[in-house]
N, C-alpha and C positions, 0 to 999 in steps of 0.2 A: 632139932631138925632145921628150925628157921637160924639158927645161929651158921650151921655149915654152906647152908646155900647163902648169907650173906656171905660168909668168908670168901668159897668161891666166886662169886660172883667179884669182891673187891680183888681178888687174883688176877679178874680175867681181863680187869678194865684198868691193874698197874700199868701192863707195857702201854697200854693207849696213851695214859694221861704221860708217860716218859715222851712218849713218840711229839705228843704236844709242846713240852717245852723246849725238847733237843731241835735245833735249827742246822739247816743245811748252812756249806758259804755261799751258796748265792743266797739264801733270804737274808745273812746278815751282809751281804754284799748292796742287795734291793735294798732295805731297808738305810744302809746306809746312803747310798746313791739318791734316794728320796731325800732323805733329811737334808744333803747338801745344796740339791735342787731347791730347795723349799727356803735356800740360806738358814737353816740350822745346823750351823758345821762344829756345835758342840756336841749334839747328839750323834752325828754323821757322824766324826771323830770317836765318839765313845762305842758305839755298833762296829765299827773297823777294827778296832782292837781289841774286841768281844771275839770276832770273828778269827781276827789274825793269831789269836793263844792259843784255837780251838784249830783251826785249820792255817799253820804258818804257811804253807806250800801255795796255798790259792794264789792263783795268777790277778785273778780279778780285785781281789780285796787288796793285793800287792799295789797295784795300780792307782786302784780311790784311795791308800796310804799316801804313795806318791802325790798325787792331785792333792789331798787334804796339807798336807806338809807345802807344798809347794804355794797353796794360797794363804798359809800361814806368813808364810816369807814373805810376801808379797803384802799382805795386813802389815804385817809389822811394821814395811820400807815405808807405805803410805802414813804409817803413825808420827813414826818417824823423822818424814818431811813435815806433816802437818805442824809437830812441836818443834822444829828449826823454823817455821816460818812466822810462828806464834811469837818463837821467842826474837826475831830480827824485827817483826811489829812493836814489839815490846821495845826494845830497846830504842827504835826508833822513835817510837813516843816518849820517852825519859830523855834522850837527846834534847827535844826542844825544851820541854820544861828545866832542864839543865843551864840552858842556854838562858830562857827568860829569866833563872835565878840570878843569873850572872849579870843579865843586863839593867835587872832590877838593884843589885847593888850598886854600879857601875852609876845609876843613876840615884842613888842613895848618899855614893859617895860627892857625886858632883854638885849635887844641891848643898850637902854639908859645905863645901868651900865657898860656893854661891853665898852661902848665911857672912861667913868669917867674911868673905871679901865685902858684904854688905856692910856687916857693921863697920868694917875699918875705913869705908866711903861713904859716912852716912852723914860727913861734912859736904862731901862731893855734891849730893842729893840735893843740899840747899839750894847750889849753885845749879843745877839741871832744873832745880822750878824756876829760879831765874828767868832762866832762858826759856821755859816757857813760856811763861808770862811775856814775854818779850815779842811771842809768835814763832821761834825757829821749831823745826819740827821736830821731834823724837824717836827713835827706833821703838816697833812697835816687840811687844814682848812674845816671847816664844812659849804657844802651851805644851805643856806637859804635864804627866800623872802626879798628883797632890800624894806628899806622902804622910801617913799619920801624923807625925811630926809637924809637916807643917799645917797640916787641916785645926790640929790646935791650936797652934799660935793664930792663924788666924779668926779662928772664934774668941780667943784671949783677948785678942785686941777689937775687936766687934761686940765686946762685952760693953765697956764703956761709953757706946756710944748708944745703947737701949735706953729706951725711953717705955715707962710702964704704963699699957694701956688701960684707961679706965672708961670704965663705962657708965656714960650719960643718959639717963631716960628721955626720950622722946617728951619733950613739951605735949600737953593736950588742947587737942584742938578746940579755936571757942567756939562757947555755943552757940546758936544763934536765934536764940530768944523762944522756939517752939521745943518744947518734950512732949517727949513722944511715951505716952504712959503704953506700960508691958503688961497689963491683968488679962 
């Protein structure tokens, strides 16, 4: 007896529980139109075409397809510029550092002939202390960035002219006749 009135009873509350999950197109219309308001246009998106399998004809879900597609396009063109602007920043940044490689050789190669031209006037050189010694003045020298190269040879040759510090203890002071006893 309690077997047939459960049966019954789950017969009577099938169509209910159908009626609850079956959606009209406007609730998946609403619910989509929410989701897009809310900027959840993945969700929006996925309710729209829930909607549109179930009822293609709706004018309404037609529409928020339309809209959602149309702000799709629109996402994309904005991606789009953002990575053309990204990548002309970019490039512009690799431009100078291009440039500095360039200038840095440029200036790599010019010291290298500065050295040869040196040595091959390094009889010259005598002849410019000369004339200092003598009082006439000299062109003063132009700074520029040390390159490895030459940061070396100049410790190389500043080597020889160290001198090893040693260290001398302080004399002690004299005394001067009274102590001073510590018990």
């Amino acid at each position: 007896m309690t077997s047939r009135l459960l049966i019954s009873l789950s017969l009577l509350l099938l169509p209910v529980g159908q009626a609850a999950c079956a959606q009209s197109a406007d609730e998946y219309f609403h619910t989509g139109a929410q989701s897009y308001l809310t900027n959840n246009v993945a969700l929006a998106r996925e309710e729209v075409d829930k909607g549109l399998k179930l009822f293609p004809e709706d004018h309404k879900l037609k529409k928020l397809d339309e809209l959602l597609k149309q702000q799709q396009q629109q996402q994309q063109s904005k991606d789009d510029q953002k990575k053309q602007e990204q990548d002309k920043k970019d490039e512009q940044q690799k431009q100078p550092q291009k440039q500095d490689q360039k200038d840095q050789q440029q200036k790599d190669k010019q010291d290298q002939k500065g050295k040869k031209d040196q040595q091959k006037s390094s009889g010259e050189k005598k002849d410019k202390k000369d004339e200092k010694d003598k009082g006439e003045p000299s062109q003063p020298m132009q700074a520029h960035a040390m390159t490895p190269q030459e940061a070396k040879q100049l410790l190389d040759a500043q080597k020889g002219d160290e001198q090893v510090l040693q260290f001398k203890p302080q004399e002690k002071p004299e005394q001067r006749g009274k102590l001073l006893k510590d018990w």
